[in-house]
PAKEFI-376519 format. One record per atom (N, C-alpha, C): x, y, z; residue in one letter; residue number from 1. Coordinates in steps of 0.001 Angstrom, whole numbers, plus 500000, padded with zeros to 6 digits. Each point is the difference from the previous one (the first is absolute). Example, Ala and Ser with C-alpha at 12.3 -4.5 7.8 and 13.67 -1.06 7.14 Angstrom:
BEGIN
{rec {513190, 494310, 507800}, "a", 1},
{rec {499110, 501190, 500000}, "a", 1},
{rec {500900, 501200, 500000}, "a", 1},
{rec {499650, 501050, 499280}, "s", 2},
{rec {500820, 501190, 500060}, "s", 2},
{rec {499230, 501090, 500730}, "s", 2},
This chain:
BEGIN
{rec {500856, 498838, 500000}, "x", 1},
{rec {499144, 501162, 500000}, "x", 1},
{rec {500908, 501234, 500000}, "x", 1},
{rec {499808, 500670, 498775}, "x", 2},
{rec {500692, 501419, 500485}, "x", 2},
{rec {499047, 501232, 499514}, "x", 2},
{rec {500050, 500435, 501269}, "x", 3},
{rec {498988, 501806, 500080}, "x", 3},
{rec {501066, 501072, 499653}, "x", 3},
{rec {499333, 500788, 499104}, "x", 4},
{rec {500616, 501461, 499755}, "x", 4},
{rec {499356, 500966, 500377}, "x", 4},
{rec {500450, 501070, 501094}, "x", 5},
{rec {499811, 501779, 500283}, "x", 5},
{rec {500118, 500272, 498702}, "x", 5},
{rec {499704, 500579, 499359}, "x", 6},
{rec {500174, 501150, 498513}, "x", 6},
{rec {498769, 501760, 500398}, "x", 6},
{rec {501142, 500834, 499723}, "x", 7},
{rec {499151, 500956, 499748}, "x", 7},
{rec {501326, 500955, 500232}, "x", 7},
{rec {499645, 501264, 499789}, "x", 8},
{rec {501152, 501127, 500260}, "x", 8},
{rec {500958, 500112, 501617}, "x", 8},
{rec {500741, 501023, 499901}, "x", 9},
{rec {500488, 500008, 501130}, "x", 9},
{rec {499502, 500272, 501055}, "x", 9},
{rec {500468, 500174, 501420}, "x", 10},
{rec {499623, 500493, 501046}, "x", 10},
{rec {498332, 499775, 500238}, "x", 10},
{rec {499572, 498881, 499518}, "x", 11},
{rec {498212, 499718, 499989}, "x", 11},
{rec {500152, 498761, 501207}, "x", 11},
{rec {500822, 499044, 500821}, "x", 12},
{rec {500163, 499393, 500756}, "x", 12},
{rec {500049, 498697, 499786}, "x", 12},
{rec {501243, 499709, 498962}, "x", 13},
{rec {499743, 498358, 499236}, "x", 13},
{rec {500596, 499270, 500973}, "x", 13},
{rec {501201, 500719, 500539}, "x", 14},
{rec {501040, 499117, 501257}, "x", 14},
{rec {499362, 499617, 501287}, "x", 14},
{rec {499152, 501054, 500564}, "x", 15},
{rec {499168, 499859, 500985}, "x", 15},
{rec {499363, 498931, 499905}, "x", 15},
{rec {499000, 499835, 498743}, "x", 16},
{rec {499332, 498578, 499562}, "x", 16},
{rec {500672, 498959, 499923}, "x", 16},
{rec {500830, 500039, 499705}, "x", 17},
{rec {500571, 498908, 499729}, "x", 17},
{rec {500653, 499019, 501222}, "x", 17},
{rec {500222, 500970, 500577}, "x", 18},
{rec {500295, 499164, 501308}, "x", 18},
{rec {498576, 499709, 501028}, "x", 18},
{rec {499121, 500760, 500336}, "x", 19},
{rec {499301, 499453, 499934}, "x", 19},
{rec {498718, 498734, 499729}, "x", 19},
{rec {500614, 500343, 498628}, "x", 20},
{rec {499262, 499173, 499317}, "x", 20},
{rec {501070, 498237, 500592}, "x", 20},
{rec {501120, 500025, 500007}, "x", 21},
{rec {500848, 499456, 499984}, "x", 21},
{rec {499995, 499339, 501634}, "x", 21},
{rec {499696, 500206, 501342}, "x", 22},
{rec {499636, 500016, 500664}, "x", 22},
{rec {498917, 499166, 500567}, "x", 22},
{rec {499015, 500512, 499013}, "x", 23},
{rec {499124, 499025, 499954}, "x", 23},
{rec {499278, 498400, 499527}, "x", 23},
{rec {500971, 499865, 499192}, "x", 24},
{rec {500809, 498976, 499487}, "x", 24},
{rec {500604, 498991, 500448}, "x", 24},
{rec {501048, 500603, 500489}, "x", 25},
{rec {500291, 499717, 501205}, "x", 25},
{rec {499503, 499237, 501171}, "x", 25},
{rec {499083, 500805, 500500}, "x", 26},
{rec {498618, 499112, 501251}, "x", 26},
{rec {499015, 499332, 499394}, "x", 26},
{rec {500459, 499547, 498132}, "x", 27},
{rec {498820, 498992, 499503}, "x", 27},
{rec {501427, 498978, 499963}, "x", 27},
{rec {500931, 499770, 500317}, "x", 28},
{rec {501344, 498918, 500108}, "x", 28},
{rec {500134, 499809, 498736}, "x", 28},
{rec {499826, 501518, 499249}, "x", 29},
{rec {500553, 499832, 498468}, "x", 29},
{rec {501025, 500137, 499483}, "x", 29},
{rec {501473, 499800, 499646}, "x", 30},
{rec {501356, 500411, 500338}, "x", 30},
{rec {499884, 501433, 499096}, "x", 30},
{rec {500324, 500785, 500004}, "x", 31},
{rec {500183, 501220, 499346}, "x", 31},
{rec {501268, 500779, 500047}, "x", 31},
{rec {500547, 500681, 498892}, "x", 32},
{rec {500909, 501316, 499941}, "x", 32},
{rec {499360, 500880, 499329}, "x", 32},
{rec {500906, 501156, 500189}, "x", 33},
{rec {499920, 501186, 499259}, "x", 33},
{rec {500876, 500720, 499039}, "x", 33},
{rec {499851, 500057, 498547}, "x", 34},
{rec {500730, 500813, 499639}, "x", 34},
{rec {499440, 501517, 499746}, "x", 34},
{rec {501463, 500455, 500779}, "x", 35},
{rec {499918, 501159, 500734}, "x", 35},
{rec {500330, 501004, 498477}, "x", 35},
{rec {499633, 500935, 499527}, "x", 36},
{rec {499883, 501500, 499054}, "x", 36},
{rec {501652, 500076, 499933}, "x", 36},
{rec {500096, 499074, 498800}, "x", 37},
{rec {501402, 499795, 499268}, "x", 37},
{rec {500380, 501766, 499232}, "x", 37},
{rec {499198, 500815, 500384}, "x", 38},
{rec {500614, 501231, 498967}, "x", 38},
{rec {501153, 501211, 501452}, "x", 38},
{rec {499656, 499418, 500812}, "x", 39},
{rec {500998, 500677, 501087}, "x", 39},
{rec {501170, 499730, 499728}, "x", 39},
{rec {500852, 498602, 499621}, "x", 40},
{rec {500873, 499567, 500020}, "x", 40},
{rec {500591, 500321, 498548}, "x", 40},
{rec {499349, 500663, 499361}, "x", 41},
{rec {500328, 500400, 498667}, "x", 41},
{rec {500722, 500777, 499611}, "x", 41},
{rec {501677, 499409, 499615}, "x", 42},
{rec {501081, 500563, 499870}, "x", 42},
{rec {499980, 501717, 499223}, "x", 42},
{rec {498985, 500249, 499096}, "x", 43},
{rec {499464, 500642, 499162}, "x", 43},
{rec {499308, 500423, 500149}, "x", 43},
{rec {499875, 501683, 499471}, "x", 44},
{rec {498702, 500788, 500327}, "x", 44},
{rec {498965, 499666, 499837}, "x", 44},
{rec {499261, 499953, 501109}, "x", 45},
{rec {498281, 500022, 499679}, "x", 45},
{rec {499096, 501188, 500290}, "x", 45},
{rec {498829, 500196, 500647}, "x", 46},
{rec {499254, 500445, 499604}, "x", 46},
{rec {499407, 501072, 498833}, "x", 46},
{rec {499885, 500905, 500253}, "x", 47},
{rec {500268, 500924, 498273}, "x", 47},
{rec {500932, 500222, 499605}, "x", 47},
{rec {500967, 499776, 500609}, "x", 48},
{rec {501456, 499997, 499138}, "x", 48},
{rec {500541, 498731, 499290}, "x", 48},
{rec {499009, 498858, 500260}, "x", 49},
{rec {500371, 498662, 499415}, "x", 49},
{rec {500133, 499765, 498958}, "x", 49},
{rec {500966, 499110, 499440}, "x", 50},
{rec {500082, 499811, 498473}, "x", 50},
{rec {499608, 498613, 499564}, "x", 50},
{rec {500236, 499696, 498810}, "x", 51},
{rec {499106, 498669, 499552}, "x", 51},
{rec {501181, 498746, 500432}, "x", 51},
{rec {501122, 500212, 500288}, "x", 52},
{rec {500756, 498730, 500338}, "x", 52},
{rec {499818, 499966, 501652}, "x", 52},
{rec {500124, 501158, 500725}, "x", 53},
{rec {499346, 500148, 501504}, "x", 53},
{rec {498252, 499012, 500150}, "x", 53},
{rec {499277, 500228, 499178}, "x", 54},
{rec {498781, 499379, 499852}, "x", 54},
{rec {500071, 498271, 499584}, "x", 54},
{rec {501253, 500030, 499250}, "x", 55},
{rec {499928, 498419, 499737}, "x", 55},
{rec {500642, 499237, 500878}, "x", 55},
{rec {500856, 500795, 500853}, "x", 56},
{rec {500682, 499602, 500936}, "x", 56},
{rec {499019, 499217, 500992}, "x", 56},
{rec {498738, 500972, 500060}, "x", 57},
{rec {499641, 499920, 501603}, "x", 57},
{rec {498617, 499284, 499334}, "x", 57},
{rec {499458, 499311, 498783}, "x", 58},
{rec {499205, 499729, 499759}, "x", 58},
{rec {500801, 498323, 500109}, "x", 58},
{rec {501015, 499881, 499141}, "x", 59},
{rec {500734, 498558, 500251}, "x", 59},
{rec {500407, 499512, 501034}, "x", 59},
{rec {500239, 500708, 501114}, "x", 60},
{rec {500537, 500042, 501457}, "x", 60},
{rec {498822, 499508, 500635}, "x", 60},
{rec {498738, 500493, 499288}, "x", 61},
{rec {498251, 499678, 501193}, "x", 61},
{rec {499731, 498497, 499318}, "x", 61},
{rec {500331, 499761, 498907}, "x", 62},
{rec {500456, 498796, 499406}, "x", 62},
{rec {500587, 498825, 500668}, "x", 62},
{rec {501118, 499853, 500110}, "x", 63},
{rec {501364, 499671, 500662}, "x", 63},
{rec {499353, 499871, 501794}, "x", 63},
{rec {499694, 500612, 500196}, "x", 64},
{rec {499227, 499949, 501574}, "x", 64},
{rec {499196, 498750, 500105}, "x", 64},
{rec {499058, 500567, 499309}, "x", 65},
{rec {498568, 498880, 500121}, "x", 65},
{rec {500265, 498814, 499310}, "x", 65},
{rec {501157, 499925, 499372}, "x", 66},
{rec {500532, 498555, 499372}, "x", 66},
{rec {500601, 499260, 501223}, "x", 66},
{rec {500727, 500443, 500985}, "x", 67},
{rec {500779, 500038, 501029}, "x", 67},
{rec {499277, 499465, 501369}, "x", 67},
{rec {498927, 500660, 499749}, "x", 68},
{rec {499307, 499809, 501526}, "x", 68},
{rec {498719, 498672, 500025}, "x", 68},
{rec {499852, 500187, 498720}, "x", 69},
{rec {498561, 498561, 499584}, "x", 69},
{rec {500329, 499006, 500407}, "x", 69},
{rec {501103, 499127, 499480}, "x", 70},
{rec {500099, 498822, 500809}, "x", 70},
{rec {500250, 499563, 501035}, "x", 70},
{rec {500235, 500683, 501117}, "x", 71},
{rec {499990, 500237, 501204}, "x", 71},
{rec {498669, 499838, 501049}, "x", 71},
{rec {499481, 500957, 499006}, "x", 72},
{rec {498483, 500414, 500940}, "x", 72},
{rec {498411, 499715, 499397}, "x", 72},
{rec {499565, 499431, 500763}, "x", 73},
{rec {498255, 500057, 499349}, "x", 73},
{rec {499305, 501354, 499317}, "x", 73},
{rec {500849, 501587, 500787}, "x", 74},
{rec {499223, 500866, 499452}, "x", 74},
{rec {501206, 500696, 499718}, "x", 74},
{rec {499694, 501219, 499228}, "x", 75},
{rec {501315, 501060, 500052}, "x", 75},
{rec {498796, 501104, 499721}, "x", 75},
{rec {500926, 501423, 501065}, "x", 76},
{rec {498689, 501005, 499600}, "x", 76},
{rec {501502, 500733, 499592}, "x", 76},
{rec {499231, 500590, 498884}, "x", 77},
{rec {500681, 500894, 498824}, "x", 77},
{rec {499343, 501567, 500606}, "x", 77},
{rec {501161, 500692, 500505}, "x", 78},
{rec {500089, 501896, 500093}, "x", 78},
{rec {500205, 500558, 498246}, "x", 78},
{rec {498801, 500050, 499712}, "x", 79},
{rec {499951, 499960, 498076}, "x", 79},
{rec {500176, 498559, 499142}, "x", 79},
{rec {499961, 500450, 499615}, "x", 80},
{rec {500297, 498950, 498499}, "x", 80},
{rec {500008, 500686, 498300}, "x", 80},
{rec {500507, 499114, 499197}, "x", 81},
{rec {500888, 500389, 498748}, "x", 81},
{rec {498803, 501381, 498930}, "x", 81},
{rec {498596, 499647, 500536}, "x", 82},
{rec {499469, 500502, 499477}, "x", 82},
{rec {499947, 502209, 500646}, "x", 82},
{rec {500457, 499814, 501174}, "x", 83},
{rec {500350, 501200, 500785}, "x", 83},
{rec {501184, 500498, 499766}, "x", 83},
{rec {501138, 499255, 500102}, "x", 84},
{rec {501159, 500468, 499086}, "x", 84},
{rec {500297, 499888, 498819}, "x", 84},
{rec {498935, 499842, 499350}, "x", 85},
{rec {499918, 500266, 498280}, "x", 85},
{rec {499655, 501677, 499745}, "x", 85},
{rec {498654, 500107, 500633}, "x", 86},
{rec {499606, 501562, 500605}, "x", 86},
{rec {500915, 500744, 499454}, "x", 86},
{rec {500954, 499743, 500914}, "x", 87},
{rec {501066, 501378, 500390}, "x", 87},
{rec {500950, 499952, 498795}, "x", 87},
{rec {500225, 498629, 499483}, "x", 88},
{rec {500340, 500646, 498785}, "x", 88},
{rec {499913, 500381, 498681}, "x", 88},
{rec {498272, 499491, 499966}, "x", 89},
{rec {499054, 500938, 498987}, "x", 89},
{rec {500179, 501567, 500420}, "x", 89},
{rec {499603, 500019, 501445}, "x", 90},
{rec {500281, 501671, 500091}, "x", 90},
{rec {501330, 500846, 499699}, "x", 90},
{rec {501225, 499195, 500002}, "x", 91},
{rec {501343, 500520, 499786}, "x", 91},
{rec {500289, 500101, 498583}, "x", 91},
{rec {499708, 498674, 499204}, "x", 92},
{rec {500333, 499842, 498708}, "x", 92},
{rec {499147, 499865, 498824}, "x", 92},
{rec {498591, 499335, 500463}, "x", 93},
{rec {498825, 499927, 499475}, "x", 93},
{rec {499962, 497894, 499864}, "x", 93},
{rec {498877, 499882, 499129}, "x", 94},
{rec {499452, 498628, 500255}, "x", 94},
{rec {501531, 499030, 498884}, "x", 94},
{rec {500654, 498890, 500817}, "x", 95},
{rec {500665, 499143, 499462}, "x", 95},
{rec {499727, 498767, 499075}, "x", 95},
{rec {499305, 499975, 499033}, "x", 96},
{rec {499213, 499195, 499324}, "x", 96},
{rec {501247, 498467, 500325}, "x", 96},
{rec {501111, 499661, 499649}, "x", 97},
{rec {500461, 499187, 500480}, "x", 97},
{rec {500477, 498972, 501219}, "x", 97},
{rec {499263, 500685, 501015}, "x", 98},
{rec {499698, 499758, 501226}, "x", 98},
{rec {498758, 499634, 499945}, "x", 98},
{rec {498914, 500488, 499427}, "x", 99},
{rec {498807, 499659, 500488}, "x", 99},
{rec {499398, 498384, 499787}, "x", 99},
{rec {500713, 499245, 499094}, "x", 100},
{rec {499757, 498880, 500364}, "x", 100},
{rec {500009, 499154, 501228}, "x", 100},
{rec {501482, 500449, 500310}, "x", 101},
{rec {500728, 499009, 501506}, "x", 101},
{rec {499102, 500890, 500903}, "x", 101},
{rec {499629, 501236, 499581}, "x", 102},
{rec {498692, 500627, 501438}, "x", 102},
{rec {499225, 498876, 500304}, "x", 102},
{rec {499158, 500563, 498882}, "x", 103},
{rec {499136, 499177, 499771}, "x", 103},
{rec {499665, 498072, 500465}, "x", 103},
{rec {501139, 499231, 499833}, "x", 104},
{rec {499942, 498579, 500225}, "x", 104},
{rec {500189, 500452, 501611}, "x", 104},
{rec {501150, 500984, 500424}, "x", 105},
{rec {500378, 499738, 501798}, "x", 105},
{rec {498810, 500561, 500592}, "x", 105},
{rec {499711, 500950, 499228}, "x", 106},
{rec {498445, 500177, 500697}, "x", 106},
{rec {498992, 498722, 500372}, "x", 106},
{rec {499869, 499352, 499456}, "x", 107},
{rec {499130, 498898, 500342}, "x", 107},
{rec {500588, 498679, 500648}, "x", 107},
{rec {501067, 500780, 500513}, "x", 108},
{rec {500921, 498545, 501386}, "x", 108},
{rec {499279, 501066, 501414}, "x", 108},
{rec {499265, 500771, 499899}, "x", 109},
{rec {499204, 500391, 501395}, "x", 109},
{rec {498898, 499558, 500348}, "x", 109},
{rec {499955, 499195, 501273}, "x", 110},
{rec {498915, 499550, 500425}, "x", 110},
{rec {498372, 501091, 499751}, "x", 110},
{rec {501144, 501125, 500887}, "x", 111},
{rec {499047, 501552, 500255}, "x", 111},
{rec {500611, 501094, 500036}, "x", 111},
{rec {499541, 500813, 498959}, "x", 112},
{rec {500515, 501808, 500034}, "x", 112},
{rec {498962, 500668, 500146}, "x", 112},
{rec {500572, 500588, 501168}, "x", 113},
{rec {498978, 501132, 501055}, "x", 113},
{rec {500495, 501209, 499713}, "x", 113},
{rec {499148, 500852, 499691}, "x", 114},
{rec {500348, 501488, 499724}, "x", 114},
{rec {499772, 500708, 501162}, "x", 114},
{rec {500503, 501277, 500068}, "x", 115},
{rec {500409, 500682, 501398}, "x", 115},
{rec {499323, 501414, 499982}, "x", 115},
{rec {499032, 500422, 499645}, "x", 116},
{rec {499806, 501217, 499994}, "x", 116},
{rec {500883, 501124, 500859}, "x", 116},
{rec {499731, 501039, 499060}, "x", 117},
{rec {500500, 501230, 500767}, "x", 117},
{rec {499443, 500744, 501305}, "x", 117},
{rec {500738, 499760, 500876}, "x", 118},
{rec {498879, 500731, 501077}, "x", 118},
{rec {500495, 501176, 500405}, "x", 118},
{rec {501416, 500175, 499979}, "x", 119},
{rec {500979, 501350, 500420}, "x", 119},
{rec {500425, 500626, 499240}, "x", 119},
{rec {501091, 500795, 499871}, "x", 120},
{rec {501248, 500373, 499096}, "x", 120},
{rec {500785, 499434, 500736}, "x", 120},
{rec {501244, 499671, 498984}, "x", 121},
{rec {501381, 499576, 500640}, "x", 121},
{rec {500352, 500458, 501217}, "x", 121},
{rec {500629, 499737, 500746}, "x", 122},
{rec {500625, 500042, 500782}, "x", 122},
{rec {501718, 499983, 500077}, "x", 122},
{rec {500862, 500732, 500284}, "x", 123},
{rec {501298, 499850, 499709}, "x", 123},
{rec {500729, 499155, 500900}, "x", 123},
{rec {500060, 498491, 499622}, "x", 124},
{rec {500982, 499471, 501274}, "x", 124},
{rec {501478, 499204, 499600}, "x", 124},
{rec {500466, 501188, 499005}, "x", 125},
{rec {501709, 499622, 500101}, "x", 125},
{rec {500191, 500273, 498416}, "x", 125},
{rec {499257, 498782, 499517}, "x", 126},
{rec {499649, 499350, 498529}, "x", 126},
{rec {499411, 500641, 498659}, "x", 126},
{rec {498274, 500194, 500996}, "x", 127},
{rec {498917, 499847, 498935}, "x", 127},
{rec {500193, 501861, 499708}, "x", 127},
{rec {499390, 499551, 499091}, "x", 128},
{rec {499188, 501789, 498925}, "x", 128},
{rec {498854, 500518, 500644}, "x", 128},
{rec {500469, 501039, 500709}, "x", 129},
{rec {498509, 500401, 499965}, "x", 129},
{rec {499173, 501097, 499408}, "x", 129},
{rec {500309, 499857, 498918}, "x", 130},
{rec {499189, 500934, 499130}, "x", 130},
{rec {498590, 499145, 499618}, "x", 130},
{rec {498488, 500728, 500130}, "x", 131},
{rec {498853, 499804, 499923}, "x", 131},
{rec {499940, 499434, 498309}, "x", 131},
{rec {500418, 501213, 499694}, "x", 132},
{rec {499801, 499665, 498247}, "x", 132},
{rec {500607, 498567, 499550}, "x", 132},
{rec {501606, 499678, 500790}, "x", 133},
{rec {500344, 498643, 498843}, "x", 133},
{rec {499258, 498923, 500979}, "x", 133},
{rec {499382, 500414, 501577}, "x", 134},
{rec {499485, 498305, 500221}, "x", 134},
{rec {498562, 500234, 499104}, "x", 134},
{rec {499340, 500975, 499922}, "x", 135},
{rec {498614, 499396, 499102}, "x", 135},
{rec {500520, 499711, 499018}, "x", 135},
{rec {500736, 500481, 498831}, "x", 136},
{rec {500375, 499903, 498860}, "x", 136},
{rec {500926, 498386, 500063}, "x", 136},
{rec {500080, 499041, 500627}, "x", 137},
{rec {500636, 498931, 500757}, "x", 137},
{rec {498707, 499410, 499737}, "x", 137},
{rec {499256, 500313, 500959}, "x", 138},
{rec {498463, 499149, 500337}, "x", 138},
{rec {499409, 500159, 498325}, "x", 138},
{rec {499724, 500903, 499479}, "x", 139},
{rec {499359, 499885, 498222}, "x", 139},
{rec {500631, 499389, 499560}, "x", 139},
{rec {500897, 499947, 500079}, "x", 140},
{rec {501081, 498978, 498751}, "x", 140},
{rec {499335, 498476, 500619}, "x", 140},
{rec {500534, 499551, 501527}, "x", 141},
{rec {499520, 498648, 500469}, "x", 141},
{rec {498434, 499818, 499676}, "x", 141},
{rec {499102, 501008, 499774}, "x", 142},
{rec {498845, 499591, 499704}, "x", 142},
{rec {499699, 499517, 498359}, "x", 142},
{rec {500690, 500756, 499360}, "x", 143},
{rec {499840, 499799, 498259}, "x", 143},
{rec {500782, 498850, 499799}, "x", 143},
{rec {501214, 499229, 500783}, "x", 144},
{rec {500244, 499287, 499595}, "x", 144},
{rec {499286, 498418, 500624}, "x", 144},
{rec {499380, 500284, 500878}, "x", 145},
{rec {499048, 499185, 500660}, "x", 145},
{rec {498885, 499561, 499118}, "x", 145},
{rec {499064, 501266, 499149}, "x", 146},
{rec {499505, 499708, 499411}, "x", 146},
{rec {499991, 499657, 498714}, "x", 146},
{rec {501213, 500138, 499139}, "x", 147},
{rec {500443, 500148, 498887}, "x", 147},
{rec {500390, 498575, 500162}, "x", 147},
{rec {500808, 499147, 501085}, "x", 148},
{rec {500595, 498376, 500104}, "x", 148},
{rec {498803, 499345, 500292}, "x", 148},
{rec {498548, 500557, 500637}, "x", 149},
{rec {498563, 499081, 499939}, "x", 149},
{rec {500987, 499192, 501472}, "x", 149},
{rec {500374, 500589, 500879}, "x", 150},
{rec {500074, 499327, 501241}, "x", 150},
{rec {499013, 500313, 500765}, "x", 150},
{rec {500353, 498212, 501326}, "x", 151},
{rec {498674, 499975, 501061}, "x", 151},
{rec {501064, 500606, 500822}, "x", 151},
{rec {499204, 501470, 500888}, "x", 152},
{rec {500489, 500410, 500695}, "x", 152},
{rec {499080, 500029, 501188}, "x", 152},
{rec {500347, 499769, 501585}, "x", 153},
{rec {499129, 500528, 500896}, "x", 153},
{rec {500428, 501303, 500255}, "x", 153},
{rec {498973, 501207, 500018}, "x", 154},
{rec {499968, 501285, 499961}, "x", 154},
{rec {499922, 500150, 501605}, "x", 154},
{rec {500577, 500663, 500632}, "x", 155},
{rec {499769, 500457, 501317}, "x", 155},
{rec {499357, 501076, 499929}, "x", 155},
{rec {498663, 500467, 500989}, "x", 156},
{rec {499405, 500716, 500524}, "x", 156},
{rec {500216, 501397, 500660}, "x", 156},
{rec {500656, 500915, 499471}, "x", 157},
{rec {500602, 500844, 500774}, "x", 157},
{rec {499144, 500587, 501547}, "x", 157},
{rec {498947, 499534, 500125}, "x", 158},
{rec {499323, 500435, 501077}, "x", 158},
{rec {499848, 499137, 500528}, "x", 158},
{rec {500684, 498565, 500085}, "x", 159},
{rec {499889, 498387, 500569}, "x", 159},
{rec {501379, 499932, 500547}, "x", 159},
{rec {500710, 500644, 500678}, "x", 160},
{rec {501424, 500118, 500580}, "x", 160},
{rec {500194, 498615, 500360}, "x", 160},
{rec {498930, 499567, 501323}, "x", 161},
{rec {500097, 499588, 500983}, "x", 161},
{rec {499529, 498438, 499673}, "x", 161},
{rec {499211, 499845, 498707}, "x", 162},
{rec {499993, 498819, 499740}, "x", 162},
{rec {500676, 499118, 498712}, "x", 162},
{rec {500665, 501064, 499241}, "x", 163},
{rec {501333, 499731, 498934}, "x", 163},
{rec {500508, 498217, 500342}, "x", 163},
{rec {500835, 499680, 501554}, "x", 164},
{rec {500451, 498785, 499803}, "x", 164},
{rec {499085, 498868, 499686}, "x", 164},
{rec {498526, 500101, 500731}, "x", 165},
{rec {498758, 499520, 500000}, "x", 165},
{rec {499854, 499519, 498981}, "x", 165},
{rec {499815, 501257, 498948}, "x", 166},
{rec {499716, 499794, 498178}, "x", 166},
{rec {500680, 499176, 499538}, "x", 166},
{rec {501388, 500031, 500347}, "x", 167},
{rec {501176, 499230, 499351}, "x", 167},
{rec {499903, 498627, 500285}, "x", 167},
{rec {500072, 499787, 501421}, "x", 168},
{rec {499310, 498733, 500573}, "x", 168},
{rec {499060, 498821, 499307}, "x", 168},
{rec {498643, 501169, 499772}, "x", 169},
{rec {499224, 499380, 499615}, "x", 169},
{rec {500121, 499528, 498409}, "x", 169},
{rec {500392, 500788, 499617}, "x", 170},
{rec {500786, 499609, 497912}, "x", 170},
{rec {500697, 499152, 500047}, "x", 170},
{rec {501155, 499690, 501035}, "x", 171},
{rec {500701, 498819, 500220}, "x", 171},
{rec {499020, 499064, 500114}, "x", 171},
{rec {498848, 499437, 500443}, "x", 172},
{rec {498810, 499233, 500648}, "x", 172},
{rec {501229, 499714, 501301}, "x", 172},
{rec {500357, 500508, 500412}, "x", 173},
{rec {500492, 499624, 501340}, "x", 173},
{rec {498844, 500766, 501411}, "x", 173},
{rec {500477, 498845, 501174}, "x", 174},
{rec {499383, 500601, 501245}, "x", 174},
{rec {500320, 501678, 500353}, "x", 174},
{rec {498945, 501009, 500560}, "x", 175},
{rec {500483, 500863, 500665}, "x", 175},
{rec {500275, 500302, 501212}, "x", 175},
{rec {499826, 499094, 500608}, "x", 176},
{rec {500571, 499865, 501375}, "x", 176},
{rec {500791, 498573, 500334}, "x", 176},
{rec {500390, 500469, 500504}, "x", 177},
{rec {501767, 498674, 500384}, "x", 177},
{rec {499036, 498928, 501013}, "x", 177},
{rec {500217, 499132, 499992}, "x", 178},
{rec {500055, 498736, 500822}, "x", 178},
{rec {501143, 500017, 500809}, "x", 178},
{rec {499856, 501141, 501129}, "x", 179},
{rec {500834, 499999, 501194}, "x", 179},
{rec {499922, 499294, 500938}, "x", 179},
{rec {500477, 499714, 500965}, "x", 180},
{rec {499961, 499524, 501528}, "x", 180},
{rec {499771, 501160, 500662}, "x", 180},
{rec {499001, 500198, 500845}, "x", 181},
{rec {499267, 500608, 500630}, "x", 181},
{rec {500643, 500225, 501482}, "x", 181},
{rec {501514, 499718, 499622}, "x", 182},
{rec {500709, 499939, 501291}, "x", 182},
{rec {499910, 501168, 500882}, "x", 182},
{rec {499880, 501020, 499857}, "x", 183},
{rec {500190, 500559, 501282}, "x", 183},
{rec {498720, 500092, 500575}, "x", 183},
{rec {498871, 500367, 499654}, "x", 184},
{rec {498785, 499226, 500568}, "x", 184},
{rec {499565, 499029, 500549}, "x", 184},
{rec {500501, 498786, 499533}, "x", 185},
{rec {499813, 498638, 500651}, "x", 185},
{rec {501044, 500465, 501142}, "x", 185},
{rec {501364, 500854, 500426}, "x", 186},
{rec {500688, 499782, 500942}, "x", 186},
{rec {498853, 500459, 501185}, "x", 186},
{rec {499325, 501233, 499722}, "x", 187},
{rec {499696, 501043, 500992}, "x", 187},
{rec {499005, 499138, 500562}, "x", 187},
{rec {499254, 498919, 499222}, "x", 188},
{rec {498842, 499319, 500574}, "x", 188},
{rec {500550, 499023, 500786}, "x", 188},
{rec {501405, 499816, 499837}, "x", 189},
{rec {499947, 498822, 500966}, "x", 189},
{rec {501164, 500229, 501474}, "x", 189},
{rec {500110, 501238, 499455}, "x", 190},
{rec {500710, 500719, 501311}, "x", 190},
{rec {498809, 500616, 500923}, "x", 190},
{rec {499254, 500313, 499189}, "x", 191},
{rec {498445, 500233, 500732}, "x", 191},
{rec {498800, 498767, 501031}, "x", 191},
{rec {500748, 498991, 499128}, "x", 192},
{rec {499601, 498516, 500560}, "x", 192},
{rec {500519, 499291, 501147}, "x", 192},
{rec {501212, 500704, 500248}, "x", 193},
{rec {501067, 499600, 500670}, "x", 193},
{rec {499740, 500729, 501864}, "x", 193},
């Protein structure tokens, strides 16, 4: 099983993902994360990125999720190839020779969840925060969403609080863990005592 965050920056894919990842977790599902391969990117990115910076970090999100699958029952993807394609439609414009291998790796995802915008960026080290290139980020991920005829689950921008829920439930997985009820059962029987 592998889940993809996709959507622009600073919209909260990492947050999800561990989350999401977490929960997983308390279903005794083995899981990793690959963690937003464009930090480590020897090469300029955000609006200053160029098209070998973009192939870098599109083959690198590649190279990850090749890496981590046989290992684990799930892998949750911070983006995927179709999010760092985006950025370098927006830098260079659309790569017609790429869009095949998009296209086929696109459909090695269990589930791609889109992230709506709920903020503006935020500056924490890394990201851009200019308003204009994350919407202009988010249009591009939407035209190419609809232009590839992908199943996407759309997040709710006014559904914060039930986002992992949604995801959950698209997986057909449980939303609540089959815990041990341990510290409860302690208090009752220290109460018994």
């Amino acid at each position: 099983m592998k889940i993809a965050f996709i959507g622009t920056h600073g919209v909260g894919k990492t947050t999800l993902c561990f989350e999401l990842a977490a929960c997983l977790k308390r279903l005794d599902i083995s899981v990793d994360v690959v963690k937003e391969v464009a930090r480590h990117c020897p090469l300029p990115i955000n609006r200053d990125t160029t098209a070998d910076a973009q192939s870098w970090i599109l083959h690198t999100q590649v190279a990850k999720e090749l890496e981590l699958a046989p290992s684990y029952e799930a892998i949750v993807c911070d983006r995927s190839v179709l999010d760092n394609y985006a950025y370098m439609v927006h830098a260079v414009g659309r790569r017609s020779e790429l869009e095949p291998f998009l296209r086929e790796w696109l459909a090695s995802y269990s589930l791609l969840v889109r992230v709506p915008v709920v903020t503006p960026p935020s500056f924490d080290g890394t990201r851009d925060t200019s308003v204009a290139f994350q919407i202009g980020i988010d249009r591009i991920i939407g035209d190419l969403i609809r232009e590839f005829g992908l199943p996407v689950l759309e997040l709710d921008v006014h559904e914060r609080d039930q986002w992992i829920r949604r995801v959950l439930k698209a997986l057909e997985l449980p939303t609540a863990s089959p815990q041990l009820d341990l510290f409860n059962s302690l208090s009752r029987n220290g109460q018994n005592s």
